[in-house]
C-alpha positions in Angstrom: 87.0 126.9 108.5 83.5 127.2 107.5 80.9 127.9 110.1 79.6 124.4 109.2 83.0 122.5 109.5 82.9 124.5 113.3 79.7 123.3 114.5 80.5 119.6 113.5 83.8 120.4 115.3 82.4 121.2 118.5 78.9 118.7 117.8 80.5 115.4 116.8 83.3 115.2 120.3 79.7 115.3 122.1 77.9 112.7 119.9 81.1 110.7 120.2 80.8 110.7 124.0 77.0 109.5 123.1 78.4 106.8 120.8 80.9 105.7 123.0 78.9 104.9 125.5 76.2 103.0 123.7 79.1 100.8 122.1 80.2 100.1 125.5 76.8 98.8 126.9 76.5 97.4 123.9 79.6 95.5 123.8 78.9 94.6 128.0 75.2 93.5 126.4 77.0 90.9 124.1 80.0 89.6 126.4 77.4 88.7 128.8 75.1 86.8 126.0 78.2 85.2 125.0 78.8 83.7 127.8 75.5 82.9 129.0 74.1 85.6 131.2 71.8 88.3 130.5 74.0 90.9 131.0 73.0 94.7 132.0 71.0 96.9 129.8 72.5 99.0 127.2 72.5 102.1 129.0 74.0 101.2 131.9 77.0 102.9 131.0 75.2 106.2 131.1 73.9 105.2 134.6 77.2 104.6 135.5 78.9 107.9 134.4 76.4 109.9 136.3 76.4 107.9 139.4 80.4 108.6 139.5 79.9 112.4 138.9 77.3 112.6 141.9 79.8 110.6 143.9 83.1 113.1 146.0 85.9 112.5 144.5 89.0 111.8 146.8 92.7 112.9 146.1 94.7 110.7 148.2 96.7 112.2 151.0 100.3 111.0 148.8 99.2 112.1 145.8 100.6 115.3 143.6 96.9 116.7 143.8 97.4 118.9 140.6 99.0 116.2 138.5 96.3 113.7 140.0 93.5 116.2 138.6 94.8 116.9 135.3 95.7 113.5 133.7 91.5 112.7 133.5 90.7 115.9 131.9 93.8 115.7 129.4 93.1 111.5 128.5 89.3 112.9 128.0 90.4 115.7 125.9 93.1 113.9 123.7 90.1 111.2 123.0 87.7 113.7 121.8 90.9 115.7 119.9 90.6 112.1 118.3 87.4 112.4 116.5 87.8 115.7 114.8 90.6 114.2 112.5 88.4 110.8 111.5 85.7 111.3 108.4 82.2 110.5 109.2 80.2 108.8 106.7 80.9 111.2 103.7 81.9 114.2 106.1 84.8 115.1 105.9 87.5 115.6 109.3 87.1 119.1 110.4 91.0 118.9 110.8 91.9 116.8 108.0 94.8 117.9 106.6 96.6 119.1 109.9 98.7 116.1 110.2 96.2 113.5 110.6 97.5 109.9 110.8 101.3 111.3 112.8 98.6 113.2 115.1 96.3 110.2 115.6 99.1 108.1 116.8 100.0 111.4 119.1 96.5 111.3 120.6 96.3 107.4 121.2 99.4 107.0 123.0 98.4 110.4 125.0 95.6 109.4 126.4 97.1 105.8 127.6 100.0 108.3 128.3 98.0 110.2 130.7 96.3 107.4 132.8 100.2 106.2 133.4 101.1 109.7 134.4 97.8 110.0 137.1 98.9 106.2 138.2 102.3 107.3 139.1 101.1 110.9 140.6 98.1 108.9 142.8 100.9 107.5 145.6 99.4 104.0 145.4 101.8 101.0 145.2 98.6 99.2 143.3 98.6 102.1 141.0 102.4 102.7 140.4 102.5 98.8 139.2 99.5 99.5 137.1 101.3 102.4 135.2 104.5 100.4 134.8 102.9 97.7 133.3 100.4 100.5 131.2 104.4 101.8 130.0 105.6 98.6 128.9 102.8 97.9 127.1 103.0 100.9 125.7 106.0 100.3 124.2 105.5 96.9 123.2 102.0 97.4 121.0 103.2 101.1 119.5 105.5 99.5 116.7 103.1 97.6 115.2 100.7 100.5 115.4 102.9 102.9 113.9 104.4 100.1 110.8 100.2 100.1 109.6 100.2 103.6 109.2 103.7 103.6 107.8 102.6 101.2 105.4 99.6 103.4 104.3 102.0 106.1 104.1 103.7 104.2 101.4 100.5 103.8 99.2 98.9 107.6 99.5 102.5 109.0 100.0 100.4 111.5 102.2 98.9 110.9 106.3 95.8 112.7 105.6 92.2 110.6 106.9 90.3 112.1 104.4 92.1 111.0 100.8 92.3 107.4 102.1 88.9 107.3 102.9 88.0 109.2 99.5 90.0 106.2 97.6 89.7 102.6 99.1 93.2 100.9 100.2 92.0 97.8 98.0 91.6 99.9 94.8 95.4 101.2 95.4 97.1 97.8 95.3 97.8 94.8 93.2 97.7 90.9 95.1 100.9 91.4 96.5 100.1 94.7 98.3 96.9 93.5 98.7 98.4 90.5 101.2 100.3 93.0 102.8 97.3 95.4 103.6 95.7 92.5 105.0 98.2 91.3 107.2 98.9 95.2 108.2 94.4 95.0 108.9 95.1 91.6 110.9 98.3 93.3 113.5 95.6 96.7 113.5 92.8 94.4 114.7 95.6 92.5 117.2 96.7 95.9 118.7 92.8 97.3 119.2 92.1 95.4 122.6 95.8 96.4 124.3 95.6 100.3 122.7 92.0 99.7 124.7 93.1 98.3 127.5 90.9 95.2 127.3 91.0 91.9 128.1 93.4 89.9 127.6 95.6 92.9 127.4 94.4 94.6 130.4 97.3 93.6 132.8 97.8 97.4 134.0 94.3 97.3 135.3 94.0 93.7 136.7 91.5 93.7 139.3 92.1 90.6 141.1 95.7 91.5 140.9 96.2 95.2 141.8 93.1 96.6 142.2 92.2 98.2 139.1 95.7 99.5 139.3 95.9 103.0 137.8 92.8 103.6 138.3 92.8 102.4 141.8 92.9 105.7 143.8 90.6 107.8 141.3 86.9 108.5 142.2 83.6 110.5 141.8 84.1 113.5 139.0 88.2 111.9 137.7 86.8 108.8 137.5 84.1 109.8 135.5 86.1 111.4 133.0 88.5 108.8 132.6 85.5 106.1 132.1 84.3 108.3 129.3 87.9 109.3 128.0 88.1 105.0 127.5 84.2 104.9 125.3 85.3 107.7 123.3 88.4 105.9 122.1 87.0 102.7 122.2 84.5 104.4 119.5 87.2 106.5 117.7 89.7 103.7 117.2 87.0 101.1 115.7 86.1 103.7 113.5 89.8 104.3 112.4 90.0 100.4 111.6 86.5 101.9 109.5 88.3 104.3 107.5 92.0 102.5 106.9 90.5 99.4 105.6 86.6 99.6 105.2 85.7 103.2 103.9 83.6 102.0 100.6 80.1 103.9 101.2 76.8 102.3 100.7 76.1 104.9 97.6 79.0 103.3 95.7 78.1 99.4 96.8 74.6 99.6 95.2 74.8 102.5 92.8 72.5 104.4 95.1 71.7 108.0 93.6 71.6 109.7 96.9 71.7 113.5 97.8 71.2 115.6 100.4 70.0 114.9 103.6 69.4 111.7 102.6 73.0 110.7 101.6 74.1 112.2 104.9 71.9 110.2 107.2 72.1 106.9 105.4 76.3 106.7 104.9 76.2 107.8 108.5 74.0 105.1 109.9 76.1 102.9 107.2 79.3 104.2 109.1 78.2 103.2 112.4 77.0 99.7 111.7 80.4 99.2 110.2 82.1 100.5 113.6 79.7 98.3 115.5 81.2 95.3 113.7 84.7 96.2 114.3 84.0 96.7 117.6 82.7 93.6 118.0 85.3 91.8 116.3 88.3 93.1 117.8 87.3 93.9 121.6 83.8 92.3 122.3 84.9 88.4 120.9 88.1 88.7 122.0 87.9 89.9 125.6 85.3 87.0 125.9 87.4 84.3 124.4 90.7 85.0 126.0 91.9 84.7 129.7 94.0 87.6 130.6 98.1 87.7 129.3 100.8 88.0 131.8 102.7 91.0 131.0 105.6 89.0 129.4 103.5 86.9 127.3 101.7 90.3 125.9 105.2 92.1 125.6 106.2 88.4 123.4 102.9 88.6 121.3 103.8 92.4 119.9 107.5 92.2 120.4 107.6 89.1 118.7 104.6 87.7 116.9 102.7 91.0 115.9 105.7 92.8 115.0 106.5 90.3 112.6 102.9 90.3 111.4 103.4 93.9 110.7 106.6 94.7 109.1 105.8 91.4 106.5 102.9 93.3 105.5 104.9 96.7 105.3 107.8 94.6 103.2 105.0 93.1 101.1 103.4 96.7 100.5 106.9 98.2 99.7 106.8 95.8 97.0 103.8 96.0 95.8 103.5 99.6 95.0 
């Protein structure tokens, strides 16, 4: 690696912390307007992160102390792992070609993994009802996850980030393809809210149920981390939507003869409104306009509906290239 690929290795997990938190007061910002309240200000996440790491944080009396402390620092560090293998703007992944896509899929499940783990390790009844519910989600929204990037796969026969963000999906196919990349984009956008833990798939941390459930015994510094484990991926999974289906730059849209600085700065800001709009789509909207699932009827919707969804696309990709 270059010495410039290194310092956007170790600079762009920090700005994603930055980013994930400004999506997140931004996304509070807009629930709220949605549903006709004024809602906090936009940096009230950042108010809220600091407030917890001022706070003590309590290890339960029950709990496997060292398993309790390690699942926060392990979902935070899989989330920022996360960022380093997703292109930004026209920079490339410092560790594109290490896997990529196989290892995204890795780092998503590990960090929803890891909050299981800490659930179970806490000694909390509320907590150990939370993870199981966090497992069989878990299993119920990973098929559909893992047929999208099968079916991408199948079109770039290769997993790296980088190519298919270098070559637009819609520019690979032909109408039948086409329909299937679009109905792989609609089970991706279905899947973002659970693999987020939002509402209406946020059954394994149902407050008026069980108490925030696997988060339920965590505090102070842990709960800090895993608040800003969940706005990093928040962030880094809107942006994979970004790349998958919506990686045509703003250069190659209007012909703009761009170099430099110049290109950098605008593709990025270009990137980030196009992650703002994802995010909106497929966790602000939603979470407001749903009540929240029953862990059956989410296990149906993926099981069932989604899955469907999904391996039509895959079929319809499969014959289309």
């Amino acid at each position: 690696m270059t010495l410039n690929i290194l310092a956007y290795a170790f600079a762009f997990p920090v700005l994603g912390i930055f980013l994930g938190l400004v999506y997140k007061g931004i996304d509070r910002r807009v629930s709220a307007r949605l549903t006709s309240r004024i809602g906090p200000p936009i940096r009230q996440p950042f108010w809220d992160v600091g407030k917890l790491l001022l706070k003590e944080t309590v290890v339960p009396e029950n709990a496997i102390s060292w398993l309790f402390n390690a699942m926060p620092l392990i979902a935070l560090a899989s989330s920022m792992t996360l960022l380093l293998y997703i292109p930004f703007g026209v920079l490339k992944a410092p560790l594109e070609g290490y896997g990529d896509l196989i290892v995204v899929l890795y780092l998503l499940t590990l960090q929803s993994l890891a909050m299981a783990i800490g659930g179970f390790a806490s000694g909390s009844p509320f907590s150990s009802v939370g993870a199981q519910r966090e497992m069989v989600l878990m299993m119920s929204y990973e098929m559909p996850l893992a047929t999208v990037i099968v079916g991408f796969a199948l079109i770039y026969r290769s997993f790296s980030l980088t190519t298919i963000a270098s070559t637009p999906v819609w520019s690979m196919v032909g109408p039948i393809a086409g329909l299937g990349v679009i109905m792989l984009f609609i089970a991706l956008l279905i899947v973002t809210p659970a693999e987020l833990a939002k509402l209406p798939f946020d059954i394994a941390e149902a407050e008026t149920e069980i108490a925030e459930g696997m988060l339920a015994e965590y505090s102070g510094r842990n709960l800090a981390l895993f608040y800003l484990s969940d706005a990093v991926r928040g962030f880094a999974m809107a942006a994979l939507e970004v790349v998958l289906f919506i990686p045509f730059t703003l250069s190659s849209i209007f012909n703009l003869n761009l170099t430099g600085a110049s290109l950098y700065t605008v593709e990025a800001l270009w990137f980030l409104f196009k992650v703002l709009v994802v995010y909106l789509l497929a966790v602000t909207l939603v979470r407001t306009s749903f009540a929240r699932f029953r862990i059956e009827q989410a296990s149906r919707i993926f099981w069932v509906y989604v899955n469907i969804i999904a391996l039509v696309g895959l079929a319809l990709v499969w014959m289309g290239v």
